[in-house]
MMTF fields as JSON, N, C-alpha, C and O atoms, coordinates in Angstrom:
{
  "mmtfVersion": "1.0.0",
  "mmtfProducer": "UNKNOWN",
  "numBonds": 375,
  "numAtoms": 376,
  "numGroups": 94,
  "numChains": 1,
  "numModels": 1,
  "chainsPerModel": [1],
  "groupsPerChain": [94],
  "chainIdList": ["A"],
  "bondAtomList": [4, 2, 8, 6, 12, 10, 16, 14, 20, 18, 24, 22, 28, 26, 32, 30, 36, 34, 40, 38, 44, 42, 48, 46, 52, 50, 56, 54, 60, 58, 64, 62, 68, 66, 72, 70, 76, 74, 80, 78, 84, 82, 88, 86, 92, 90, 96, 94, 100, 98, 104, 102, 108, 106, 112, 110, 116, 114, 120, 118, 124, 122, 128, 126, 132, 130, 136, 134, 140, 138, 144, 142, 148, 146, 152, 150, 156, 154, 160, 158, 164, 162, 168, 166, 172, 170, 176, 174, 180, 178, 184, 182, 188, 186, 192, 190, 196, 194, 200, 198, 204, 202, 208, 206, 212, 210, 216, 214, 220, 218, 224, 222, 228, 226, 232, 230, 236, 234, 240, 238, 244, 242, 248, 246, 252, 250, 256, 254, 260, 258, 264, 262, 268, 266, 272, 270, 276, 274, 280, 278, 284, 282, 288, 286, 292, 290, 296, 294, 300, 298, 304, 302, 308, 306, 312, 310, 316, 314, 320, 318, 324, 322, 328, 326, 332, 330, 336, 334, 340, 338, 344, 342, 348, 346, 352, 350, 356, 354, 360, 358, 364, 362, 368, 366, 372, 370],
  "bondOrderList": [1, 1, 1, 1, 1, 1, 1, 1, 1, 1, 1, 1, 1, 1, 1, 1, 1, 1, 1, 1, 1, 1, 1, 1, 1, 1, 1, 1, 1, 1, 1, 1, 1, 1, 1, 1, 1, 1, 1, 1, 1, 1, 1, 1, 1, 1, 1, 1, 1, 1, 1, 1, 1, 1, 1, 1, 1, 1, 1, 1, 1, 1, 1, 1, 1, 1, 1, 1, 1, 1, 1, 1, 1, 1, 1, 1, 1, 1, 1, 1, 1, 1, 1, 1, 1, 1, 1, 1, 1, 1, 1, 1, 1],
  "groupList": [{"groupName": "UNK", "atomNameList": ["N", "CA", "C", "O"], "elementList": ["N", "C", "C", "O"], "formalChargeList": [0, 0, 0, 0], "bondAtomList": [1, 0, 2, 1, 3, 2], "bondOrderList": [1, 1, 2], "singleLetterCode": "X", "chemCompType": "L-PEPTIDE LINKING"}],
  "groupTypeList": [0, 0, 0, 0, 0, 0, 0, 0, 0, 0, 0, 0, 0, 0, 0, 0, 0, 0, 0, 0, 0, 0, 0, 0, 0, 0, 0, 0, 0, 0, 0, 0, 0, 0, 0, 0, 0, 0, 0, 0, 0, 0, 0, 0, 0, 0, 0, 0, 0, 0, 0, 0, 0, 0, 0, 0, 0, 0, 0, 0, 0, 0, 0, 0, 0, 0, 0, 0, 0, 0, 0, 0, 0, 0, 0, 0, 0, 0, 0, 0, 0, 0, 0, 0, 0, 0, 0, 0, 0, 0, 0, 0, 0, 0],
  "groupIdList": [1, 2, 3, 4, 5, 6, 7, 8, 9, 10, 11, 12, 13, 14, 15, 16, 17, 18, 19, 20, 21, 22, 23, 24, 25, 26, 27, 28, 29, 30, 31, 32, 33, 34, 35, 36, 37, 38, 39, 40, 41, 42, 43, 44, 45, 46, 47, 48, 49, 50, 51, 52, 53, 54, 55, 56, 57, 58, 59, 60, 61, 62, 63, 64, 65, 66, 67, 68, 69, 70, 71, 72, 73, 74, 75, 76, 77, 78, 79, 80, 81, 82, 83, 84, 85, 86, 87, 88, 89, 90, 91, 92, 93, 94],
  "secStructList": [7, 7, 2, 2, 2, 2, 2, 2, 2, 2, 2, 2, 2, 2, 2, 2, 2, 2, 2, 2, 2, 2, 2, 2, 2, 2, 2, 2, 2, 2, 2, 2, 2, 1, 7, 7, 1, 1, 1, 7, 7, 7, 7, 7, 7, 6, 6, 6, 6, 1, 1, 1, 7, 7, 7, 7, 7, 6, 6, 2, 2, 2, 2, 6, 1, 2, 2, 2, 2, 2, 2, 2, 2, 2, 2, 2, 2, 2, 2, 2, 2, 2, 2, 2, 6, 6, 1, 1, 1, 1, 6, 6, 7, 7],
  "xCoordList": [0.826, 0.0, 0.876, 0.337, 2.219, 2.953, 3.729, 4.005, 4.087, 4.517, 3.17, 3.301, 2.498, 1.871, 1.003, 0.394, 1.102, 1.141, 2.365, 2.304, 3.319, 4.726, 4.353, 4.508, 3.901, 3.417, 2.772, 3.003, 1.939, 1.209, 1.425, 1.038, 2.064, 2.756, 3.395, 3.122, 4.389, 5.666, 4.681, 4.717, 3.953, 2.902, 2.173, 1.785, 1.881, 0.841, 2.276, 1.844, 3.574, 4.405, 4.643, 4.502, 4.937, 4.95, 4.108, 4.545, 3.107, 1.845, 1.674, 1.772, 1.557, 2.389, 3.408, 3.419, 4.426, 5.287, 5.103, 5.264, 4.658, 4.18, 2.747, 2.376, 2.104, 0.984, 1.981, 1.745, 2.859, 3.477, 4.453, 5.015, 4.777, 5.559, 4.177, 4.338, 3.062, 2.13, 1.801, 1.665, 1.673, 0.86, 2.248, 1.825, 3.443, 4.711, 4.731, 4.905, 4.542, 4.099, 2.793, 2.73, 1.838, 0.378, 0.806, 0.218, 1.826, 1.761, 2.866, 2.884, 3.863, 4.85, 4.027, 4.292, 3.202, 2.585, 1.459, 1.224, 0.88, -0.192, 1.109, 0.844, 2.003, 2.821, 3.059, 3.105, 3.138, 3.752, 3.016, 3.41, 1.601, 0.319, -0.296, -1.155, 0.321, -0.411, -1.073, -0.878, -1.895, -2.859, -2.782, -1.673, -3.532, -3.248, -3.235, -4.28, -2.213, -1.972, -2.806, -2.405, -3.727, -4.494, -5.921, -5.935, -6.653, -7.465, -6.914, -7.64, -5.686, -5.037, -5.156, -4.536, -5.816, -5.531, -6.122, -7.088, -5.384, -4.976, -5.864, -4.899, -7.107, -7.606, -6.938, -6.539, -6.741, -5.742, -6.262, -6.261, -6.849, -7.145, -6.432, -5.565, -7.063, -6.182, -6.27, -5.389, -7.565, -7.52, -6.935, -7.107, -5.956, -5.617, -3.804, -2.971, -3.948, -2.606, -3.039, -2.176, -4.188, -4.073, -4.854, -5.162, -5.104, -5.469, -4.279, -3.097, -4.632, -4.04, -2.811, -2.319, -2.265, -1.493, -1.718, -2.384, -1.218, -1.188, -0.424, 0.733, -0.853, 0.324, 1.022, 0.445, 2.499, 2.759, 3.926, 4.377, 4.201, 4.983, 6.544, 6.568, 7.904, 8.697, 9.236, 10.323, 9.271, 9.648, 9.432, 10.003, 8.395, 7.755, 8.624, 9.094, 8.865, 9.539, 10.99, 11.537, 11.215, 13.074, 13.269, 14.232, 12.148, 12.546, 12.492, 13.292, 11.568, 11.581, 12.893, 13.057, 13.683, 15.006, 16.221, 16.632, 16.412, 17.588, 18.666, 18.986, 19.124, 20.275, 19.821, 20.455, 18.459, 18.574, 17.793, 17.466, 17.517, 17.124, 18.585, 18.918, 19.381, 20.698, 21.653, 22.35, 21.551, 21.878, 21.408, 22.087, 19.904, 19.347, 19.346, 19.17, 19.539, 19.931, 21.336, 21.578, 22.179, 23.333, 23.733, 24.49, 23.188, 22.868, 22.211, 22.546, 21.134, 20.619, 21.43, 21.528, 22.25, 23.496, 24.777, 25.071, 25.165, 25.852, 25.422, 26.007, 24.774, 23.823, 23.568, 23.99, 23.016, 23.103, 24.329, 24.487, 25.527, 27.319, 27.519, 28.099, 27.049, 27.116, 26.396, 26.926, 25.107, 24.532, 25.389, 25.913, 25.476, 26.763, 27.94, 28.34, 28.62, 29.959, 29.46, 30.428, 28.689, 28.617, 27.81, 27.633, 27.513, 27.276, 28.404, 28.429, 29.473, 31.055, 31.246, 31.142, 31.589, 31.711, 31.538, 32.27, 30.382, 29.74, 28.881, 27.675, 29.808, 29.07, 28.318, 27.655, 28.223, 27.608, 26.184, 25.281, 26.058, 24.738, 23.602, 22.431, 24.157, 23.395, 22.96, 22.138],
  "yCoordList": [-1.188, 0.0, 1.26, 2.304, 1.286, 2.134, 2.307, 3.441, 1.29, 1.571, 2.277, 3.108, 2.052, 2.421, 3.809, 4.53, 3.908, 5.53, 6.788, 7.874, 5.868, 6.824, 7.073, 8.135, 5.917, 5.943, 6.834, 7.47, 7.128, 8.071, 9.901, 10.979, 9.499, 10.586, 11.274, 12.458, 10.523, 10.574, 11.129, 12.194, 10.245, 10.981, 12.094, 12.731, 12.502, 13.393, 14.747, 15.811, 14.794, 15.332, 15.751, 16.86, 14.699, 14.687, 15.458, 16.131, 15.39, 15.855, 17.544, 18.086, 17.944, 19.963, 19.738, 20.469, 19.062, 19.614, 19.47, 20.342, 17.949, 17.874, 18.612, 18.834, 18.878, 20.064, 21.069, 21.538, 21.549, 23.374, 23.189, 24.186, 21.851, 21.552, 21.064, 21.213, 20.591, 20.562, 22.203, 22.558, 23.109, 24.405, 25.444, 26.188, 25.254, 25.479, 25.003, 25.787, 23.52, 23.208, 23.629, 24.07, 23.584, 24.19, 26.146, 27.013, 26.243, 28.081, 28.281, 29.255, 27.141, 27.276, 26.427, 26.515, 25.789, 25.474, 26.694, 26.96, 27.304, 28.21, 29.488, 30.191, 29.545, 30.809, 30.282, 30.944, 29.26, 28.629, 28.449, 28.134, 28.586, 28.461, 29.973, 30.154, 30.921, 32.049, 32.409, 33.605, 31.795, 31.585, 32.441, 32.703, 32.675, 34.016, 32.454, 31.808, 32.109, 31.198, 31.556, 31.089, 32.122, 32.395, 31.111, 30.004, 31.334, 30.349, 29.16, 28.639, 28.815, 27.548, 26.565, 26.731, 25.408, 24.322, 22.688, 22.641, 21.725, 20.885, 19.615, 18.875, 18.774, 17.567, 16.607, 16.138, 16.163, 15.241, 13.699, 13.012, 13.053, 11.869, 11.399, 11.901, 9.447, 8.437, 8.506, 7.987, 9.289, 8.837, 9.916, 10.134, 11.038, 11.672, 11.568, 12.069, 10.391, 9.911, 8.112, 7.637, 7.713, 7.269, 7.791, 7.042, 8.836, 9.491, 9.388, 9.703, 9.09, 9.476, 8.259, 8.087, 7.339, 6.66, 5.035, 4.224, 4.786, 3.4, 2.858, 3.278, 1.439, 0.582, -0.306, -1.235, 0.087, -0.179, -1.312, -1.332, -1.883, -3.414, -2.206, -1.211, -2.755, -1.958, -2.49, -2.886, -2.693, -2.808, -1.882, -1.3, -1.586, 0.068, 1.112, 1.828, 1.221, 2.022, 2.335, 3.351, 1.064, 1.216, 1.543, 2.156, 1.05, 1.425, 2.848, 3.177, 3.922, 4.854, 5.605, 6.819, 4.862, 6.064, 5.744, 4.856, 6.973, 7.308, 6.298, 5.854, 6.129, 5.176, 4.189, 3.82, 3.486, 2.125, 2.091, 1.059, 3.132, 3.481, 3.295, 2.387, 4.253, 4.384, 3.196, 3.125, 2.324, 0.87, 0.138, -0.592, 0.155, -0.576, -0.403, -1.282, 0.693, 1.606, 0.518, -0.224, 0.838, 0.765, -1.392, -1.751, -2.344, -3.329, -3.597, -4.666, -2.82, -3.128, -3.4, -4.292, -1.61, -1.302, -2.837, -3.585, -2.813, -4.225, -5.478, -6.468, -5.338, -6.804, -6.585, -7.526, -5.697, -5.371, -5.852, -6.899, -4.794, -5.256, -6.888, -7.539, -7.018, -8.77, -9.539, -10.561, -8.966, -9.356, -9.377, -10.205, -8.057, -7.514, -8.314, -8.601, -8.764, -9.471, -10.712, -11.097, -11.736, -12.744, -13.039, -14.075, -11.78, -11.736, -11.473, -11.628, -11.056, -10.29, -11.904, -12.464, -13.002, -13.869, -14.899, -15.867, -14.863, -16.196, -15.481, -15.312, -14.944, -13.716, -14.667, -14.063, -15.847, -16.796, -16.913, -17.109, -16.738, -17.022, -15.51, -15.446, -14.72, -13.85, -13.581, -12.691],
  "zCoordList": [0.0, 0.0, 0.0, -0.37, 0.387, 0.683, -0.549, -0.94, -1.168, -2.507, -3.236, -4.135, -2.976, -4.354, -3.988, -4.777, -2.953, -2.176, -2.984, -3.561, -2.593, -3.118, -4.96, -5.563, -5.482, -6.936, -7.176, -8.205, -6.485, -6.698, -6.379, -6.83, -5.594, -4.954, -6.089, -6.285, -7.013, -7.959, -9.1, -9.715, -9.161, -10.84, -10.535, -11.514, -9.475, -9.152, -9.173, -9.616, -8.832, -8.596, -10.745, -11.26, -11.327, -12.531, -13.369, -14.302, -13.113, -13.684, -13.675, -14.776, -13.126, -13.281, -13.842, -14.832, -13.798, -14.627, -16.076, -16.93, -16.276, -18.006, -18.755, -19.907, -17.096, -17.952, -18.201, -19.314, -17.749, -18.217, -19.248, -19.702, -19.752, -21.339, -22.31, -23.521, -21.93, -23.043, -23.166, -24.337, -22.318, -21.992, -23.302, -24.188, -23.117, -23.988, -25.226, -26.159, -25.472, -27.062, -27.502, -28.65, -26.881, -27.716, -27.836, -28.482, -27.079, -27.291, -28.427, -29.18, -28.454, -29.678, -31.028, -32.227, -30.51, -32.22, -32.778, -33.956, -31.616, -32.232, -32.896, -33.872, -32.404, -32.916, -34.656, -35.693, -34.476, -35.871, -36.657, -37.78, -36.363, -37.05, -37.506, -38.369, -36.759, -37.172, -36.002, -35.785, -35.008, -34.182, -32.612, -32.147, -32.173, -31.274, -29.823, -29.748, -28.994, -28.325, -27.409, -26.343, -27.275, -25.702, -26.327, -25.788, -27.087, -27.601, -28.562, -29.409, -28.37, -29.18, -28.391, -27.341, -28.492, -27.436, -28.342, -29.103, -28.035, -28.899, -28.22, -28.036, -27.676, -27.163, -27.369, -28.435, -25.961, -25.793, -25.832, -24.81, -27.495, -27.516, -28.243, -28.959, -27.974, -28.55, -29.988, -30.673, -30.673, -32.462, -32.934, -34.133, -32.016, -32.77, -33.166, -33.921, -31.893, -32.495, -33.933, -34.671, -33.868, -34.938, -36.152, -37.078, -36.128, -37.352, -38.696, -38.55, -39.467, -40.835, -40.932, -42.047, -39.682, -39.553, -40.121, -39.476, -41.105, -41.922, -41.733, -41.732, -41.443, -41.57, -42.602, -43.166, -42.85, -43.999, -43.597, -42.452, -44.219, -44.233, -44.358, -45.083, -43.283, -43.391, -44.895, -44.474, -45.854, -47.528, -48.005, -48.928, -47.303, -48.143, -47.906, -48.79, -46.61, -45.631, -46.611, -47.038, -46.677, -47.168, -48.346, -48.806, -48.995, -50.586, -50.975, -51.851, -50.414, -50.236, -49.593, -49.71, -48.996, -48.658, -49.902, -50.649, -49.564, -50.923, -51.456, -52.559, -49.999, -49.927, -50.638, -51.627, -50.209, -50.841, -51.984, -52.571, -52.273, -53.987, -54.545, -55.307, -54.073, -54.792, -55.17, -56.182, -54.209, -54.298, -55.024, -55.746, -55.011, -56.018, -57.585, -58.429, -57.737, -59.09, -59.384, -60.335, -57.983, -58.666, -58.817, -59.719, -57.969, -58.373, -59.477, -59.987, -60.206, -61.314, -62.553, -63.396, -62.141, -63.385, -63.409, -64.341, -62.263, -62.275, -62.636, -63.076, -62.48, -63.528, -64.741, -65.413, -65.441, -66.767, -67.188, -67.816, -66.709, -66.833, -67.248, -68.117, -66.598, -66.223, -67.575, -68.011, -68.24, -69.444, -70.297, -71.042, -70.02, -71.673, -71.67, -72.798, -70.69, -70.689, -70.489, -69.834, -70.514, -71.019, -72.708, -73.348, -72.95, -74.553, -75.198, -76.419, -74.546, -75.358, -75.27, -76.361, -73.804, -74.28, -74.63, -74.429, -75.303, -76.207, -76.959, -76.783, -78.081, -79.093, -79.963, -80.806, -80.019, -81.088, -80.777, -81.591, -79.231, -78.199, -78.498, -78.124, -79.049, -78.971, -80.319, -80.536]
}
């Protein structure tokens, strides 16, 4: 009971402090919005963290970064290489 006294104790201690960094991001996003920060305020629910959020297989994820576009570009080109020089040698085959 005493642990979970102190638990409570600790979050309730927590809790002002992370209201006056949400109270700091809703006044630095209304600045960034245009928005006069005295009437800016943001509801703090669960669908608004899954709004708009899909889940995509990480393949998707990777193929989309540069790097491994750039790689793949450049594996493609090396294999081509690889066509051409076994047509140089067995020029009869082609």
């Amino acid at each position: 009971m005493e642990q979970a006294k102190a638990t409570l104790a600790a979050a309730q201690a927590q809790l002002s402090t992370i209201q006056q960094n949400r109270a700091q991001l809703e006044h630095g996003l209304a600045v960034l919005l245009g928005r006069p920060p005295e009437g800016f305020s943001l509801t703090p629910t669960l669908s608004n963290w899954n709004r708009g959020h899909t889940r995509r297989p990480a393949s998707d994820m990777l193929e989309r970064r540069p790097d491994v576009a750039a790689s793949e570009r450049r594996v493609a080109a090396q294999n081509a290489q690889i066509g051409v020089a076994i047509a140089a040698y067995f020029p009869w085959c082609t």
